[in-house]
C-alpha positions in Angstrom: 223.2 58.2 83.6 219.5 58.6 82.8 217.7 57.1 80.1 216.7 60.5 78.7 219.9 61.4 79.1 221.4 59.2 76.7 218.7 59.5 74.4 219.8 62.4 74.0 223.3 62.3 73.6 222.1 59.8 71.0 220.2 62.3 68.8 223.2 64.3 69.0 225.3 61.8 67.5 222.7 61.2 64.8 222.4 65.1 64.1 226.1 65.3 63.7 226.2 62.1 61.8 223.3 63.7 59.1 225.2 66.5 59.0 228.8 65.1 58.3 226.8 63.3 55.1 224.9 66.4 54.3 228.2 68.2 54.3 229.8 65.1 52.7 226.7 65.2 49.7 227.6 69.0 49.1 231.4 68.1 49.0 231.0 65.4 46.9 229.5 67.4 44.0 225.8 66.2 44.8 224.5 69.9 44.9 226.4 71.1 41.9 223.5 72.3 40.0 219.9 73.0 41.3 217.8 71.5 38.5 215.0 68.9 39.9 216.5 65.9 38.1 220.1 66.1 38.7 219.6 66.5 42.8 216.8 63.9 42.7 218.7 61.0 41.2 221.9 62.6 43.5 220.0 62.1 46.3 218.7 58.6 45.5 222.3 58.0 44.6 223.5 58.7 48.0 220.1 57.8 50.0 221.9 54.9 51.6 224.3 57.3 53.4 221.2 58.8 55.5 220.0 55.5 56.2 222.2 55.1 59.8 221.8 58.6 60.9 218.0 58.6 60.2 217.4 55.1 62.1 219.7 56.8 65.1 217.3 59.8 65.3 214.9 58.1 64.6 215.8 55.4 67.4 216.6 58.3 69.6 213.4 60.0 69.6 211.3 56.5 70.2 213.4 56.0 73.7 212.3 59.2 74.7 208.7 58.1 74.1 206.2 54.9 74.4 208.1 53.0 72.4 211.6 52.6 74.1 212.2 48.9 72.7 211.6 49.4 69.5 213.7 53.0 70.2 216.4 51.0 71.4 217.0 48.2 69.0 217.0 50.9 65.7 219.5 52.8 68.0 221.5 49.5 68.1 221.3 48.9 64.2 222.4 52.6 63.5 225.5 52.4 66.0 225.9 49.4 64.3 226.6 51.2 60.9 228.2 53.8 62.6 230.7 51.4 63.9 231.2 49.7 60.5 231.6 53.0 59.1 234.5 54.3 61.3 236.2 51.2 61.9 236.8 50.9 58.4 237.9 55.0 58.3 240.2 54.6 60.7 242.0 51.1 59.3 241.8 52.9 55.8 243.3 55.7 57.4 246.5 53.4 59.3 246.7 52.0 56.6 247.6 55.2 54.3 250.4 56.0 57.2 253.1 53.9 55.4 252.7 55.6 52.0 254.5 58.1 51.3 252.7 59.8 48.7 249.5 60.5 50.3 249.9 63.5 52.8 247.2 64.0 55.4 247.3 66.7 57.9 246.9 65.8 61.6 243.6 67.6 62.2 242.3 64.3 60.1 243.4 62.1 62.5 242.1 64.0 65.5 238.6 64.5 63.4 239.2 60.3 63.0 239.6 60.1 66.6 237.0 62.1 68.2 234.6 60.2 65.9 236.0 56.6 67.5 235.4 58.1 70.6 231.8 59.2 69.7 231.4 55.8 68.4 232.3 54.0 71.1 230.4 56.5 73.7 227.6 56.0 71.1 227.8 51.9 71.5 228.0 52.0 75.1 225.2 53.9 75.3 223.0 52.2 73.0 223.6 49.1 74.5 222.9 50.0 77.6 219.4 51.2 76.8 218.5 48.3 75.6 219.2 46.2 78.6 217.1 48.6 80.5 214.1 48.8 77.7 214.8 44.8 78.0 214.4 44.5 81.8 211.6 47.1 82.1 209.7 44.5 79.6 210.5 41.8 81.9 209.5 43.0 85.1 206.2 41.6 86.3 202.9 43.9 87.0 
């Protein structure tokens, strides 16, 4: 695959990402009423949910630039987070198998594993672009 390529596919991910916490925001009650002060101190309340998806689209958009090492290591801090964050859905969510009392539907766990398999697309590809924005920096003139 190209380098533009998966640039791409990573500003995907990161729109998706901003959108699951934009949705998540709305859902959560941060919306609830439109006065200036109450969404303000929502939003600065939940500002460190939009910190991955920013640095991956931000990240993104820098490997399809000038700056593709700089690109590549923010894309490597926000799949970091991204990791973090669904490794710990998805052992949150085995572990809520063995009780009984919480019911969850099964398009939860296929929602929880097409975003482990985003992740780990999202890794892979992150990685990757750093060993080529490392190796292009290395190559002599």
């Amino acid at each position: 695959m190209s380098k533009s390529s998966i640039s791409i596919f990573l500003l995907v991910v990161g729109l998706l990402w901003a959108a699951v916490v934009s949705w998540l925001f709305v859902a959560f009650g941060g919306a609830a009423e439109l006065t200036f002060a109450y969404l303000s101190k929502s939003l600065l309340f939940f500002s460190w949910l939009f910190i991955g998806p920013l640095l991956l689209i931000v990240g993104a958009i820098l490997l399809l630039g000038t700056h593709q090492r700089t690109g590549s290591i923010l894309s490597l801090i926000a799949c970091a987070i991204l990791t973090l964050i669904v490794g710990y859905q998805t052992i949150a969510s085995v572990h809520n198998l063995g009780d009984p009392l919480i019911a969850m539907s099964y398009s939860y766990y296929v929602l929880n594993a097409v975003a482990v398999m985003l992740t780990l697309l999202s890794d892979a590809g992150a990685v990757k672009l750093y060993r080529l924005a490392v190796m292009v920096k290395r190559t002599p003139v």
